[in-house]
C-alpha positions in Angstrom: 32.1 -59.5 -64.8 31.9 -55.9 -64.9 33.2 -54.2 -61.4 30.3 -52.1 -59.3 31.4 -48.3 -59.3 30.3 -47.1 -56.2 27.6 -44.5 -57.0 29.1 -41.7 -54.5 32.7 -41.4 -56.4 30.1 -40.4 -59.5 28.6 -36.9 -57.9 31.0 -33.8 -58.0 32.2 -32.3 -55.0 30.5 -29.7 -55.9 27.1 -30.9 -56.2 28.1 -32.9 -52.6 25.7 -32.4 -50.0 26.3 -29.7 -47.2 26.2 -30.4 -43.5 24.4 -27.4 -41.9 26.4 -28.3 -38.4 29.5 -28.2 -40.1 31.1 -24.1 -40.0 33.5 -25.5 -43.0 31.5 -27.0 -45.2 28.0 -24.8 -45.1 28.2 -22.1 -46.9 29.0 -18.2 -45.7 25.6 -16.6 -44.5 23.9 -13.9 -46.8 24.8 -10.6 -46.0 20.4 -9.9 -46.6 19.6 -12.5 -43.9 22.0 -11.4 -40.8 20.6 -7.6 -41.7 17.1 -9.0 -42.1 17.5 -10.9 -38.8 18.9 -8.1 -36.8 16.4 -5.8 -38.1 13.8 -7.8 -36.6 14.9 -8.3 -33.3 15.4 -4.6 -33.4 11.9 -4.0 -34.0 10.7 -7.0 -32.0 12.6 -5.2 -28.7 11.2 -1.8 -29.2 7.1 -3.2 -29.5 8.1 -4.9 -26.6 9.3 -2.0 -24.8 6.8 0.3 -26.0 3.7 -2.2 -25.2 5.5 -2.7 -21.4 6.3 1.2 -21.1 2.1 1.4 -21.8 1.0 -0.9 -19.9 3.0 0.5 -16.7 1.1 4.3 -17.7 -2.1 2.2 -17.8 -2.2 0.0 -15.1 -2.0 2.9 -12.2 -4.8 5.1 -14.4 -6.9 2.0 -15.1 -7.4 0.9 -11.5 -7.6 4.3 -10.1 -10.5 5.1 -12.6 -12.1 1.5 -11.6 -11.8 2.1 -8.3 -13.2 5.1 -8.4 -16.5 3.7 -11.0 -16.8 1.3 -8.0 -16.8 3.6 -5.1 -19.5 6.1 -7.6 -21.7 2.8 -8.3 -21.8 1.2 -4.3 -22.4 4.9 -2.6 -25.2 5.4 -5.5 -26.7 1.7 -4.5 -27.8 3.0 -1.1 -30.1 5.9 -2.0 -30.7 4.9 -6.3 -33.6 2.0 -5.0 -34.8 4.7 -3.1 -35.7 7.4 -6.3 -36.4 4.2 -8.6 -39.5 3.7 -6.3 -40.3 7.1 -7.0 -39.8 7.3 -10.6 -36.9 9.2 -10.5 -34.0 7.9 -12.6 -31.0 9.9 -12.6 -27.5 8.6 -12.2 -25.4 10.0 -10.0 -28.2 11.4 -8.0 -27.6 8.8 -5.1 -24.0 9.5 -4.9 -24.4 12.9 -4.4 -27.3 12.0 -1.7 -24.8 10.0 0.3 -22.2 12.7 0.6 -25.0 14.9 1.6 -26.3 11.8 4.2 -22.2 11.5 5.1 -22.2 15.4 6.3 -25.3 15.5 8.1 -24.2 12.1 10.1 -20.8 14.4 10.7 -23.1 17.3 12.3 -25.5 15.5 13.9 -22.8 13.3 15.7 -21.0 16.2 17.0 -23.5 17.7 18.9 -24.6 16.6 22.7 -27.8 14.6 21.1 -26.2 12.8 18.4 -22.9 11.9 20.9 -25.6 10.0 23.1 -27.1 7.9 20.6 -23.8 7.2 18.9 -22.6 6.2 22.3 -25.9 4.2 23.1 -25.1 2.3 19.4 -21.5 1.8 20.3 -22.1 0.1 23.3 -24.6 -1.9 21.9 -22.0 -3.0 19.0 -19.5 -3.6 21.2 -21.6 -6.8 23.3 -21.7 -8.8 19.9 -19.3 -11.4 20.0 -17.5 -11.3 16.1 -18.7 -7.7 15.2 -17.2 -5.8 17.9 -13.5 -7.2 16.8 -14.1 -6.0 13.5 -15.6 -2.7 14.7 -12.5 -2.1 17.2 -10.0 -2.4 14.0 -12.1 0.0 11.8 -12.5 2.3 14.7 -8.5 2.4 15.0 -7.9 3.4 11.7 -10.3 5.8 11.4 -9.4 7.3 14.9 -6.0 8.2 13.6 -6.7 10.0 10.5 -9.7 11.7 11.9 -9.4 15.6 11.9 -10.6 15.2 15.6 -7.9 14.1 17.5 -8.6 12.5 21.0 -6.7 9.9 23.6 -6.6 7.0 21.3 -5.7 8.2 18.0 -2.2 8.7 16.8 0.0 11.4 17.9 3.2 11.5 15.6 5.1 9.1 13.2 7.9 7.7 14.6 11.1 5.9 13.7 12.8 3.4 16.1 15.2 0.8 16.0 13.6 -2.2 15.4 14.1 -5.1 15.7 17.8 -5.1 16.0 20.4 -2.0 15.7 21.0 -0.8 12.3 17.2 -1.4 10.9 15.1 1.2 11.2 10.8 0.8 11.5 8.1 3.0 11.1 5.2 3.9 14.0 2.6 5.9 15.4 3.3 7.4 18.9 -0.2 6.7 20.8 1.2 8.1 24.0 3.7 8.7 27.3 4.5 6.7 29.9 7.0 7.9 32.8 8.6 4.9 34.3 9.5 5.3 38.1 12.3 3.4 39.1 15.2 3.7 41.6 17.5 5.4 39.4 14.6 8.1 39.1 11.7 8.4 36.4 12.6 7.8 32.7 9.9 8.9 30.4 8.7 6.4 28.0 6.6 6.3 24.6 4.3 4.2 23.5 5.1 3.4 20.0 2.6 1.4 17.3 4.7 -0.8 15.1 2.2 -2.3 12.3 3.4 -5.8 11.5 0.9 -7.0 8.9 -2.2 -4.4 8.5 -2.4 -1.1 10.0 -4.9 -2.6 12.6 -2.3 -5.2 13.7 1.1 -4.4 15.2 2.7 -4.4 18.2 3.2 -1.8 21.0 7.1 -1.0 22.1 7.8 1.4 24.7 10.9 3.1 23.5 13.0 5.9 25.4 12.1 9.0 24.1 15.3 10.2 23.7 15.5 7.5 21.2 12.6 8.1 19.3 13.0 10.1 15.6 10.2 12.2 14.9 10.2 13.2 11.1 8.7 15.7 9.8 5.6 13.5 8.5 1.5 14.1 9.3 -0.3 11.1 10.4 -1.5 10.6 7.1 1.4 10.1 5.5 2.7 7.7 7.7 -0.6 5.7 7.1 0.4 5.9 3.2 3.5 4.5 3.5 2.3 1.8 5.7 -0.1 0.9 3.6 1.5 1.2 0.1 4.5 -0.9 1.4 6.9 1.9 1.2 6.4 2.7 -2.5 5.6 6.4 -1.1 8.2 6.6 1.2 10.2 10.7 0.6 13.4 10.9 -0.8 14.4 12.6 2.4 13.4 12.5 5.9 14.0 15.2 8.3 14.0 15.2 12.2 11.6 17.7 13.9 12.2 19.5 17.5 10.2 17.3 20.2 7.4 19.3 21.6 6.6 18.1 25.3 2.8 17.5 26.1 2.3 16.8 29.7 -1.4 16.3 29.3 -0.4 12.7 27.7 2.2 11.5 30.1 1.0 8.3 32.2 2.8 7.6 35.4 3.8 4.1 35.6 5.1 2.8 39.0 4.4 -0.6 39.1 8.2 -1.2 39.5 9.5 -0.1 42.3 
């Protein structure tokens, strides 16, 4: 009986199959494929770059400019049904009304007449239940970058300690307050800390001796508050207090 030659002792060594896994019996790489491969993760990382180094130039222009195509088309919406009726189509035409509208309301409200109906309205607004909240917050905001200043807008940025030493927060001072104590009057100011919004904070009456006063317009201060601090200076410098009696409010409720 003729033995059984095992089939495997036939094959040469050579011809023996490779295991992939195995560093000593695969075969050395290609010098063609590790160039090839590094030459396109080379080119993979800088269209990836590229493509995120446009997008970051985009992003700020494209929502600027449809911001902007938004504010154009709901200004234009109040007066464009108006010269539709009349056979007038122009575009643009309504915006350009509104501005117009805008800076008559501004003339007409700052004379004696137009004071006393804007009054009458204000009053009026301010005996709804839900609307006169709302009105109260826009009315804050707008109070403090208006180019009329009065008793309830902002006064000055501020910078106080808050909440805890070492951590510094940024504020609107709204006005004075002299405290009379025992120990004899120490003047106080009321600081506006927003916590959330601009339109809700809280109010901290700080020393005024420990109150920094950059060198910041209301309006920048509003900017950084609202951006989140992405247009925050690189540097901050403290300005000489200027003393304004007419805003100082005797408190002597503690004796």
């Amino acid at each position: 009986m003729a033995e059984e030659k095992d089939p495997t002792s036939t094959i040469p060594l050579s011809q023996a199959t490779e295991d992939p896994e195995d560093p000593i019996k695969s075969p050395p790489a290609e010098p063609n494929s590790s160039t090839r491969k590094a030459c396109c993760y080379f080119l993979q990382s800088w269209v990836s770059k590229k493509f995120m180094t446009g997008c970051v130039v985009l992003f700020p222009v494209a929502v600027t400019f449809f911001v902007t195509w938004w504010f154009i088309q709901f200004v234009d919406g109040f007066f464009s049904p108006l010269y539709e009726q009349l056979g007038i189509d122009i575009f643009g035409l309504g915006f350009v009304t509104s501005l117009v509208f805008v800076f008559l309301v501004g003339v007409f409200v700052s004379s004696w007449l137009g004071a006393t109906v804007f009054w009458i309205g204000e009053w009026i607004i301010k005996r709804m239940p839900f609307v006169r909240h709302l009105y109260s917050a826009s009315k804050q905001i707008s109070s403090a970058v208006s180019p009329d200043q009065n008793t309830t807008a902002f006064k000055e940025v501020a910078i106080i300690r808050h909440p805890r030493v070492g951590e510094y927060a940024f504020g609107f001072i709204t006005s004075s307050v002299t405290l009379q104590t025992d120990e004899g009057d120490e003047e106080l100011c009321s600081v506006f800390v927003p916590t959330n919004h601009l339109y809700i904070g809280d109010v901290l009456l700080v020393n005024a001796n420990d109150v920094i006063r950059p060198n910041m317009s209301i309006r920048e201060g509003i900017e950084i508050i609202v951006s989140g601090g992405m247009t925050m200076p690189q540097r901050i410098s403290h300005v000489a207090r200027v003393a304004r009696q007419s805003e100082r409010i005797p408190l002597n409720r503690i004796k």
